[in-house]
N, CA, C and O atoms as a GROMACS GRO file, in nm:
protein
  444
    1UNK      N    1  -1.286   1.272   0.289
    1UNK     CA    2  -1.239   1.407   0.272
    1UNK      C    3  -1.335   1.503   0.339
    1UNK      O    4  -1.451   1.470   0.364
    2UNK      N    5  -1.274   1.650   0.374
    2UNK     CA    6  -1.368   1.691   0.428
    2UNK      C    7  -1.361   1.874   0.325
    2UNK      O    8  -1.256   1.920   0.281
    3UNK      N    9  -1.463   1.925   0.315
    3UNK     CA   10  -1.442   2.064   0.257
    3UNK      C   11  -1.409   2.032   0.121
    3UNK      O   12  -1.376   2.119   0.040
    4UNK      N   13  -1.418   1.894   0.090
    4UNK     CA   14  -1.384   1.862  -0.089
    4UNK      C   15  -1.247   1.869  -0.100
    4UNK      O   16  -1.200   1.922  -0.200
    5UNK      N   17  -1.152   1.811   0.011
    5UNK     CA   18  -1.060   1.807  -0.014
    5UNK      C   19  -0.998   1.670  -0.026
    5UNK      O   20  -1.048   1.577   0.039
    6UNK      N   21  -0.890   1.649  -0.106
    6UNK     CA   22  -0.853   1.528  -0.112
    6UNK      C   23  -0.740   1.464  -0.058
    6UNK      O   24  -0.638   1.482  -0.125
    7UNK      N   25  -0.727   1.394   0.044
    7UNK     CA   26  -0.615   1.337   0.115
    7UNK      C   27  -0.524   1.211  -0.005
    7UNK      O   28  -0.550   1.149  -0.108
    8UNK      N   29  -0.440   1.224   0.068
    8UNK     CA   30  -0.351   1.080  -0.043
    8UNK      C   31  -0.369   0.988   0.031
    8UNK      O   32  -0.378   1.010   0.152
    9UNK      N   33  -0.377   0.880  -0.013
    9UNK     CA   34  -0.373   0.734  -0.041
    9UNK      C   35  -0.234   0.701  -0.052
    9UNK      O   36  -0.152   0.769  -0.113
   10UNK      N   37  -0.207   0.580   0.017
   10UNK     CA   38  -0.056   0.550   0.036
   10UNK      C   39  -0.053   0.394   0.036
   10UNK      O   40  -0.154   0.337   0.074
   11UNK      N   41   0.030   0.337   0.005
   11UNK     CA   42   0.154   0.214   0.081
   11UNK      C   43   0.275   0.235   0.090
   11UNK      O   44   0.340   0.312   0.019
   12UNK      N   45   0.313   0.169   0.176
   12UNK     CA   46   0.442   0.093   0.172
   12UNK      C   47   0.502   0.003   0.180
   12UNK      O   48   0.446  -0.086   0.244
   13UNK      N   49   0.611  -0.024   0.138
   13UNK     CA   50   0.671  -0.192   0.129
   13UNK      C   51   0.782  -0.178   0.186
   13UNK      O   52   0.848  -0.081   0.151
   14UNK      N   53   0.844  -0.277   0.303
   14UNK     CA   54   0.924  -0.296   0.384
   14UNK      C   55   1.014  -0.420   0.364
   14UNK      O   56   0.981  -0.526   0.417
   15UNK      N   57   1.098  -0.412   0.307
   15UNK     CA   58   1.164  -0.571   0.259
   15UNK      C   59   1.212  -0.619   0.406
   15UNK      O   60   1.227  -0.560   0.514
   16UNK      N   61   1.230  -0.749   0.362
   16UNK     CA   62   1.201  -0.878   0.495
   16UNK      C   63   1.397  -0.928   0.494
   16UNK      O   64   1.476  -0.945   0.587
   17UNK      N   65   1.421  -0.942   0.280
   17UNK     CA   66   1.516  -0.983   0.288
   17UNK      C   67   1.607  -0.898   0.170
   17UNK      O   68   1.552  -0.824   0.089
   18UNK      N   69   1.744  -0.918   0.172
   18UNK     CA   70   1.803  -0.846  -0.001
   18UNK      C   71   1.770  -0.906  -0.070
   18UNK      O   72   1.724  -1.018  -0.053
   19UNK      N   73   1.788  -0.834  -0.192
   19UNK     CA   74   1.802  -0.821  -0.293
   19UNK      C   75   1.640  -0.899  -0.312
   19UNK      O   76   1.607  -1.002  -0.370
   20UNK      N   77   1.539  -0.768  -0.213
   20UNK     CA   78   1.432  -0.797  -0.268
   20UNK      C   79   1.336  -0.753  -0.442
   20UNK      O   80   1.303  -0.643  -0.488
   21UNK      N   81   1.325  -0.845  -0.478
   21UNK     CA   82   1.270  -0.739  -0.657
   21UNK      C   83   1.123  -0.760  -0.649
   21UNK      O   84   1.080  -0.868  -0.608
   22UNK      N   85   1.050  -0.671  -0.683
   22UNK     CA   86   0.917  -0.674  -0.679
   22UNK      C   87   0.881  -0.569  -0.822
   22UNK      O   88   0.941  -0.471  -0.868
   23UNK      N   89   0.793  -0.620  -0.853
   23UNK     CA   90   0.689  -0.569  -0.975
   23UNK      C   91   0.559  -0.509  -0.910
   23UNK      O   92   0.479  -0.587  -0.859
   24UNK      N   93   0.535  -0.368  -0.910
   24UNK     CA   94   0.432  -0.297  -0.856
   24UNK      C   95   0.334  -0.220  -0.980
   24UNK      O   96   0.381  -0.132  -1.053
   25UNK      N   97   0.223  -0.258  -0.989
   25UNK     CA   98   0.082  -0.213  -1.052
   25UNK      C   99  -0.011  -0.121  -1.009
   25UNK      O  100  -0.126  -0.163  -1.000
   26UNK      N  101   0.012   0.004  -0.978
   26UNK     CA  102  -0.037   0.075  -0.913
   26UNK      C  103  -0.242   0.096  -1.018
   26UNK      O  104  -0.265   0.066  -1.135
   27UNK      N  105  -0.337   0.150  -0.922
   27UNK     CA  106  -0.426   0.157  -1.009
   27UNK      C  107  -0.473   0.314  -1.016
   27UNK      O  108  -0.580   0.335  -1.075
   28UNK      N  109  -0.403   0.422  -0.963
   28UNK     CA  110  -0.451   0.530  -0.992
   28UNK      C  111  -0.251   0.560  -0.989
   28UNK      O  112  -0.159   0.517  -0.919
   29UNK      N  113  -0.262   0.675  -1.134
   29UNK     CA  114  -0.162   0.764  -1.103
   29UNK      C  115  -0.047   0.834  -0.948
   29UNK      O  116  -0.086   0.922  -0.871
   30UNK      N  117   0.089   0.766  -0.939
   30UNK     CA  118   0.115   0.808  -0.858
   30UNK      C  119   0.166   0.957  -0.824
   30UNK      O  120   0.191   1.019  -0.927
   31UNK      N  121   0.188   1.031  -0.705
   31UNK     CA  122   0.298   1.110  -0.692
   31UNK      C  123   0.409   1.152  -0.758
   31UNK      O  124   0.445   1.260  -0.805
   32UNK      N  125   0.458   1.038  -0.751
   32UNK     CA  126   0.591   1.003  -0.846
   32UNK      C  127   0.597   1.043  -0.955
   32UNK      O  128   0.702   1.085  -1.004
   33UNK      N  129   0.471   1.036  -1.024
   33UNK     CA  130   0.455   1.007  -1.180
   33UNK      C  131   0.469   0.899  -1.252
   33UNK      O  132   0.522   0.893  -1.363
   34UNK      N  133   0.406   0.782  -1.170
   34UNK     CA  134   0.436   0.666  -1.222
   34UNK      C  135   0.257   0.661  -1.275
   34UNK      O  136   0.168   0.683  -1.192
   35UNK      N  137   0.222   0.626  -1.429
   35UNK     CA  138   0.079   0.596  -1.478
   35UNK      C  139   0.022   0.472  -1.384
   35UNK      O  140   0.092   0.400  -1.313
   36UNK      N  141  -0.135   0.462  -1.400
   36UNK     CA  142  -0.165   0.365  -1.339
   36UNK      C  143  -0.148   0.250  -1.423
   36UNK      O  144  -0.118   0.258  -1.542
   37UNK      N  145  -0.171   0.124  -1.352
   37UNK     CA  146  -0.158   0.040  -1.477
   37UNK      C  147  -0.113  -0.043  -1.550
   37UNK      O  148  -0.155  -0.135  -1.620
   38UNK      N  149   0.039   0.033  -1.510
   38UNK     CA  150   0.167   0.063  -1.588
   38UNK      C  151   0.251  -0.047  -1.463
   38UNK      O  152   0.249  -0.009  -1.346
   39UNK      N  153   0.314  -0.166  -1.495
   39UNK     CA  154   0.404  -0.297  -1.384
   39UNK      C  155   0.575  -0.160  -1.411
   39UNK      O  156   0.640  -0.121  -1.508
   40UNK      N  157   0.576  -0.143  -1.310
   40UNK     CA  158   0.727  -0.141  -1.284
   40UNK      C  159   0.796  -0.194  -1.176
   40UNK      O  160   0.722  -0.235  -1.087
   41UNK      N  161   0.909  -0.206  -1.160
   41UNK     CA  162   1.035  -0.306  -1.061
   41UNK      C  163   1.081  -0.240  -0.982
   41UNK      O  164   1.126  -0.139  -1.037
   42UNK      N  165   1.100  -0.240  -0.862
   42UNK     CA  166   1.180  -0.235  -0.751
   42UNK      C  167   1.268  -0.262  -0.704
   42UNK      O  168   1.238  -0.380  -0.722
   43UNK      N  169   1.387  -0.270  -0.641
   43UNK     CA  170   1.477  -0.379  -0.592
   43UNK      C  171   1.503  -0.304  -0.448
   43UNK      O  172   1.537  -0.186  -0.444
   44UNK      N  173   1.482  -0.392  -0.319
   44UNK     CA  174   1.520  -0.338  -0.182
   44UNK      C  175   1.630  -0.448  -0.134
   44UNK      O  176   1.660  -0.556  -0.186
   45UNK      N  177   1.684  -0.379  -0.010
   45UNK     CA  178   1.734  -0.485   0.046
   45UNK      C  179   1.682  -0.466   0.236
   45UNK      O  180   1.639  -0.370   0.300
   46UNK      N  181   1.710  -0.591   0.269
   46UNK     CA  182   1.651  -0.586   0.419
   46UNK      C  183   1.640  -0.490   0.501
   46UNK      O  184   1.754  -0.462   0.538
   47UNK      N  185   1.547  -0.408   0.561
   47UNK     CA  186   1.528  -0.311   0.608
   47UNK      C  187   1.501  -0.195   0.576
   47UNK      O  188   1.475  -0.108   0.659
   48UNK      N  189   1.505  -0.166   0.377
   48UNK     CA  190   1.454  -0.085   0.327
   48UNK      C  191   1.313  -0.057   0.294
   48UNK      O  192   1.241  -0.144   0.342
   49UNK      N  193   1.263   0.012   0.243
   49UNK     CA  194   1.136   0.087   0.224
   49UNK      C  195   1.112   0.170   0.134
   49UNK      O  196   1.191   0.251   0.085
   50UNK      N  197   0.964   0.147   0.098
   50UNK     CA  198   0.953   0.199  -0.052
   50UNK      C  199   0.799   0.265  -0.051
   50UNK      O  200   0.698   0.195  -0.045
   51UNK      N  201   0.798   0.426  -0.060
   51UNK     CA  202   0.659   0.430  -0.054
   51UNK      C  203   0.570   0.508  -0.205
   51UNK      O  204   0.602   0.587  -0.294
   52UNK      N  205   0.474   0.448  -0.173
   52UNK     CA  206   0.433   0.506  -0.311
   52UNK      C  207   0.302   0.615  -0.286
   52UNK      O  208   0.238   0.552  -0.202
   53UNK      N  209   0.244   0.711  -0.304
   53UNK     CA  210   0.131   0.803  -0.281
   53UNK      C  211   0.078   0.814  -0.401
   53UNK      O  212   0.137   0.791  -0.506
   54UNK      N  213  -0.083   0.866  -0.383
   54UNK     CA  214  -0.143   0.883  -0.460
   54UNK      C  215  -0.267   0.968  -0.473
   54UNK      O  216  -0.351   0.913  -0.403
   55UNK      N  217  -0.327   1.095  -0.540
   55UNK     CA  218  -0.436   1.141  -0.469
   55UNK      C  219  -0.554   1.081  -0.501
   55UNK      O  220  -0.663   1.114  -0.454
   56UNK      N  221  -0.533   0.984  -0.588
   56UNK     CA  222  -0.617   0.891  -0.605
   56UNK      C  223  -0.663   0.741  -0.542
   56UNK      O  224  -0.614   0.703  -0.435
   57UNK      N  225  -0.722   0.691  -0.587
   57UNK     CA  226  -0.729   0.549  -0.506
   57UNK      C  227  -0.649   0.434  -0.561
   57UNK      O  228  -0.647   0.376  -0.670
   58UNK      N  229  -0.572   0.419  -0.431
   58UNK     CA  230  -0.478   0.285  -0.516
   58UNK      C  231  -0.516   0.128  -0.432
   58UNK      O  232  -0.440   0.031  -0.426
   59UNK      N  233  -0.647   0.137  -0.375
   59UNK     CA  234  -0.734  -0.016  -0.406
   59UNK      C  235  -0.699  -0.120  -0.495
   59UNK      O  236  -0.680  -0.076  -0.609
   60UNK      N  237  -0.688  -0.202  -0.488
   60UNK     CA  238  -0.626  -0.322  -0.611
   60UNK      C  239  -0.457  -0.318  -0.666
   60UNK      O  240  -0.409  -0.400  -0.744
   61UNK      N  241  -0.399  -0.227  -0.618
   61UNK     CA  242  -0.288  -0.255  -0.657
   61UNK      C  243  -0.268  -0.353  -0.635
   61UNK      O  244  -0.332  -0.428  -0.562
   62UNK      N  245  -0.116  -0.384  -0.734
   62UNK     CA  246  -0.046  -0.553  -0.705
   62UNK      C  247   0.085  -0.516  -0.692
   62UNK      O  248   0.138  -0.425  -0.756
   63UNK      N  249   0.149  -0.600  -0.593
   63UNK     CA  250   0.318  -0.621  -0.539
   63UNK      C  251   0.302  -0.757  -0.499
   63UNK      O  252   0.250  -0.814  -0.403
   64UNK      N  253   0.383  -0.802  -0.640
   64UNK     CA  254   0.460  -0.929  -0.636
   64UNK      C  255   0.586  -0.940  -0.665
   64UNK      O  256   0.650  -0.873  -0.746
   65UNK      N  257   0.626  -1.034  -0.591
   65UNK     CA  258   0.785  -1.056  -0.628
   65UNK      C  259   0.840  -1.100  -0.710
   65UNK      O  260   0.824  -1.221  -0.727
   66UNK      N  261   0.909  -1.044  -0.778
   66UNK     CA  262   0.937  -1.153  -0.918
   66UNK      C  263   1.020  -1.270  -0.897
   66UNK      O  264   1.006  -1.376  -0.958
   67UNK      N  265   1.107  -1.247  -0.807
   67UNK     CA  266   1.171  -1.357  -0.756
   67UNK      C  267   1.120  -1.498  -0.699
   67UNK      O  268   1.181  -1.595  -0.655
   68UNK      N  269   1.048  -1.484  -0.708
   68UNK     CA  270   0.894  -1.596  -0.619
   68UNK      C  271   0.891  -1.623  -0.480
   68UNK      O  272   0.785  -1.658  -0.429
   69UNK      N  273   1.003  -1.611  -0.404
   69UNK     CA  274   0.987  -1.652  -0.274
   69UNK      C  275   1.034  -1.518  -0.181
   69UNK      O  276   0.992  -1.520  -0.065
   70UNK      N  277   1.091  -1.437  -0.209
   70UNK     CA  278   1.106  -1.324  -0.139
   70UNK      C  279   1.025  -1.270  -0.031
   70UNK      O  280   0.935  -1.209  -0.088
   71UNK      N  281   1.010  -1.260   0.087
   71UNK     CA  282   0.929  -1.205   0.197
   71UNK      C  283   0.941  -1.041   0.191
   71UNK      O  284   1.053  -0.991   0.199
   72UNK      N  285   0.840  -0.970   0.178
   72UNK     CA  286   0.836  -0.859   0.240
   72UNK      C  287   0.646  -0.794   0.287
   72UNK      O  288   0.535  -0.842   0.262
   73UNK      N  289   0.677  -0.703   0.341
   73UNK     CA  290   0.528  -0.669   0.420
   73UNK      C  291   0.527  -0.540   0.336
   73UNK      O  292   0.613  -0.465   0.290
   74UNK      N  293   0.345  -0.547   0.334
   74UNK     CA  294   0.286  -0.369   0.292
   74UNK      C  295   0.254  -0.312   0.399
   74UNK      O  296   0.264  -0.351   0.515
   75UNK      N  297   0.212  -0.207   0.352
   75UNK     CA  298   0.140  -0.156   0.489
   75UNK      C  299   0.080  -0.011   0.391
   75UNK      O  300   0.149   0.064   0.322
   76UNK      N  301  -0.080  -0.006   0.417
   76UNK     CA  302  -0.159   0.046   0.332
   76UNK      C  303  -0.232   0.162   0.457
   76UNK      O  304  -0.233   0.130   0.576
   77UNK      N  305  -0.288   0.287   0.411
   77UNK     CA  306  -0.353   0.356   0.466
   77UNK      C  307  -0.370   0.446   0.380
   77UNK      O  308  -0.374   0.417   0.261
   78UNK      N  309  -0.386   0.597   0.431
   78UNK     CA  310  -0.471   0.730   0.373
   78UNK      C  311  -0.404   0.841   0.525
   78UNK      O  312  -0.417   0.829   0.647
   79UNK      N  313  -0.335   0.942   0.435
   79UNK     CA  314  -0.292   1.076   0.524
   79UNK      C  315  -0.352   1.099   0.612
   79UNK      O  316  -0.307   1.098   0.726
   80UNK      N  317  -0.482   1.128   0.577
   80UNK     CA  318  -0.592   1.196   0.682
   80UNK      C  319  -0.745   1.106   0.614
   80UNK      O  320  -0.789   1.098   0.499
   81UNK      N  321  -0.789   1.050   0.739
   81UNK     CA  322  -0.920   0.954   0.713
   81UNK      C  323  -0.977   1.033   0.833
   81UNK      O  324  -0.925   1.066   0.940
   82UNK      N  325  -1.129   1.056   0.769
   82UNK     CA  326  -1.235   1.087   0.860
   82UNK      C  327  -1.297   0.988   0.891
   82UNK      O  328  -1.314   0.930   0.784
   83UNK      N  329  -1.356   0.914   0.989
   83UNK     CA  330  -1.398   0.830   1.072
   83UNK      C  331  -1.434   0.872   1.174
   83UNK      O  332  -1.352   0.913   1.256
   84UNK      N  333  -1.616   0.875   1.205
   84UNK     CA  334  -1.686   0.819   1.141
   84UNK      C  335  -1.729   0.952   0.942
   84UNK      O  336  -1.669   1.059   0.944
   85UNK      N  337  -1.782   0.937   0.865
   85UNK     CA  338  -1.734   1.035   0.745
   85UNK      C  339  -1.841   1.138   0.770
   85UNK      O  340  -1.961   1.127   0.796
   86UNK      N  341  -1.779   1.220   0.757
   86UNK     CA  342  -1.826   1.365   0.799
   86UNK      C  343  -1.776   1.450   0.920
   86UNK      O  344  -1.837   1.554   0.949
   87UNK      N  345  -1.674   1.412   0.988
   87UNK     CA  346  -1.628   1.450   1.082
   87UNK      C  347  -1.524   1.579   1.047
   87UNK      O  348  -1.476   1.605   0.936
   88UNK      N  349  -1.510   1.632   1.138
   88UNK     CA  350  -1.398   1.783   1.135
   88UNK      C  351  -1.275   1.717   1.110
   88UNK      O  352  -1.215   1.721   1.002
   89UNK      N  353  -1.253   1.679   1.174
   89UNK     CA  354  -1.082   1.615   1.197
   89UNK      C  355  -1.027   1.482   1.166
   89UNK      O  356  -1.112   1.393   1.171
   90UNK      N  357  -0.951   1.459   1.146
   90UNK     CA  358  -0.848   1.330   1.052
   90UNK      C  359  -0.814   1.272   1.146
   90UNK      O  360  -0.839   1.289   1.265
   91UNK      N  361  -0.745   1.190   1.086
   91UNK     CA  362  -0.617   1.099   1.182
   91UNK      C  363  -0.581   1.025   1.048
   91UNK      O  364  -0.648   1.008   0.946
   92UNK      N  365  -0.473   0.992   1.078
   92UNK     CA  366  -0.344   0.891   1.023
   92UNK      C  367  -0.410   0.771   0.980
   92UNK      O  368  -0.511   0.756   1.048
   93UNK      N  369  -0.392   0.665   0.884
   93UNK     CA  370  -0.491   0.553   0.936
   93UNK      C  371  -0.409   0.434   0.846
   93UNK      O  372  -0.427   0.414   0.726
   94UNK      N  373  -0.326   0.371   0.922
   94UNK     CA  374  -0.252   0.256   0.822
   94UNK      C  375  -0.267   0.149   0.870
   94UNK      O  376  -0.300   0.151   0.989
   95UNK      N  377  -0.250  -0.005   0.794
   95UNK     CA  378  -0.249  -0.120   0.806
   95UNK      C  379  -0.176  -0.221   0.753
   95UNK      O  380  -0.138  -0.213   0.637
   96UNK      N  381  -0.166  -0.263   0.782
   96UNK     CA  382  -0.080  -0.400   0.738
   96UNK      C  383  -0.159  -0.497   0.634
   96UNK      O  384  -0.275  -0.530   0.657
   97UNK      N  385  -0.108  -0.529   0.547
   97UNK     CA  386  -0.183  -0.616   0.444
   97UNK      C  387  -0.156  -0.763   0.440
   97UNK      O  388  -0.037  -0.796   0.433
   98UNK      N  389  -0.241  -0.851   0.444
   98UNK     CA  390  -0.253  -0.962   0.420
   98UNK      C  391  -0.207  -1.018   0.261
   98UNK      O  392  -0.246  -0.950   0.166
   99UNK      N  393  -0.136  -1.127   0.238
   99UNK     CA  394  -0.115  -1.164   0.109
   99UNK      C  395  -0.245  -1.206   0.072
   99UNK      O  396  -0.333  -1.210   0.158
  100UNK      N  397  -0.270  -1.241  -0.052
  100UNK     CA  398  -0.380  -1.287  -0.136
  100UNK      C  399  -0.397  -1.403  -0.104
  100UNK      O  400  -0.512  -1.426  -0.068
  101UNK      N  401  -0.296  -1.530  -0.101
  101UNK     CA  402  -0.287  -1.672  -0.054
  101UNK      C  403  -0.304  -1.675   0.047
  101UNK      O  404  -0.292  -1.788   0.094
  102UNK      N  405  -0.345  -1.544   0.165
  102UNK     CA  406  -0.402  -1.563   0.314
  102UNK      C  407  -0.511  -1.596   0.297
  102UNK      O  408  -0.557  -1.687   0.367
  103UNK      N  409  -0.577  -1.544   0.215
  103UNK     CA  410  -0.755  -1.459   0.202
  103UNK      C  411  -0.794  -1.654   0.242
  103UNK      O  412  -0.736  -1.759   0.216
  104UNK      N  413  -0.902  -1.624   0.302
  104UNK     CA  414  -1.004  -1.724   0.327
  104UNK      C  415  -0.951  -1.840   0.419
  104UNK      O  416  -0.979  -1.958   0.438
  105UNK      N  417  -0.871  -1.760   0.460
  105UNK     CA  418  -0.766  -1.903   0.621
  105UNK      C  419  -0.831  -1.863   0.743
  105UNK      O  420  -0.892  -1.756   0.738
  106UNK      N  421  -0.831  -1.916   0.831
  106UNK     CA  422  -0.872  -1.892   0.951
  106UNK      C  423  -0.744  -1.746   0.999
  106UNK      O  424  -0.628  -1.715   0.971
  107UNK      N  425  -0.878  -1.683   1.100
  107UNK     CA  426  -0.840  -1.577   1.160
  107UNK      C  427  -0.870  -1.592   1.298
  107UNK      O  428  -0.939  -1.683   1.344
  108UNK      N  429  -0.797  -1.470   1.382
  108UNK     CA  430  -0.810  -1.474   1.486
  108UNK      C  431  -0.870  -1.337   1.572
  108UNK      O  432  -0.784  -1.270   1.629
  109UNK      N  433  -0.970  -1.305   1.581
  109UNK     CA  434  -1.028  -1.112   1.633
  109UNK      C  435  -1.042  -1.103   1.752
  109UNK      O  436  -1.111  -1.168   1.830
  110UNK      N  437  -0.954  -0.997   1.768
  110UNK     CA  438  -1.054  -0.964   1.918
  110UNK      C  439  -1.160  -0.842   1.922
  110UNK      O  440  -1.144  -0.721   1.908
  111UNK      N  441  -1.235  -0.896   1.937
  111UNK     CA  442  -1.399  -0.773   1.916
  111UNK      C  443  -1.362  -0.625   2.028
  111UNK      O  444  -1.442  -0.533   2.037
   0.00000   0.00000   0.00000
């Protein structure tokens, strides 16, 4: 942030297939007014999208599917990120998230 101001914190979820259902755990209070904390359900279908904001930090959230095999992608960032911190000016800054059952597989970087 810059001037003590606070940018939002974001994801989103992009379903892969219908009648996707997912259970989302957000860890700071959303936009919405959804508490942190607090599992609520979703249902998308292919090509929909679901975003959630927050002016808080939503680090650790969880989106799982209740359905168990359902495919869909996040994609996590922040409105305005200063990089390197202390800088005048923002930019956009999102990513794509890895599932949990990725963590610790081989990767591939280009430096």
């Amino acid at each position: 942030c810059y001037n003590n101001q606070s940018y939002t914190s974001e994801f989103m979820i992009v379903a892969v297939e219908n009648n996707t259902t997912l259970q989302i755990t957000t860890t700071a209070n959303t936009s919405g007014g959804r508490p942190a904390n607090v599992p609520f359900n979703i249902t998308l279908n292919q090509g929909q999208t679901y975003q959630v904001q927050s002016s808080g930090d939503l680090s650790g959230s969880r989106i799982i599917s209740t359905n168990g095999t359902t495919k869909f992608a996040v994609f996590s960032g922040n409105v305005c990120a200063n990089i390197p911190s202390g800088t005048i000016a923002c930019d956009h800054l999102y990513e794509q998230m890895f599932p949990v059952k990725t963590w610790r597989t081989k990767y591939i970087a280009v430096p």
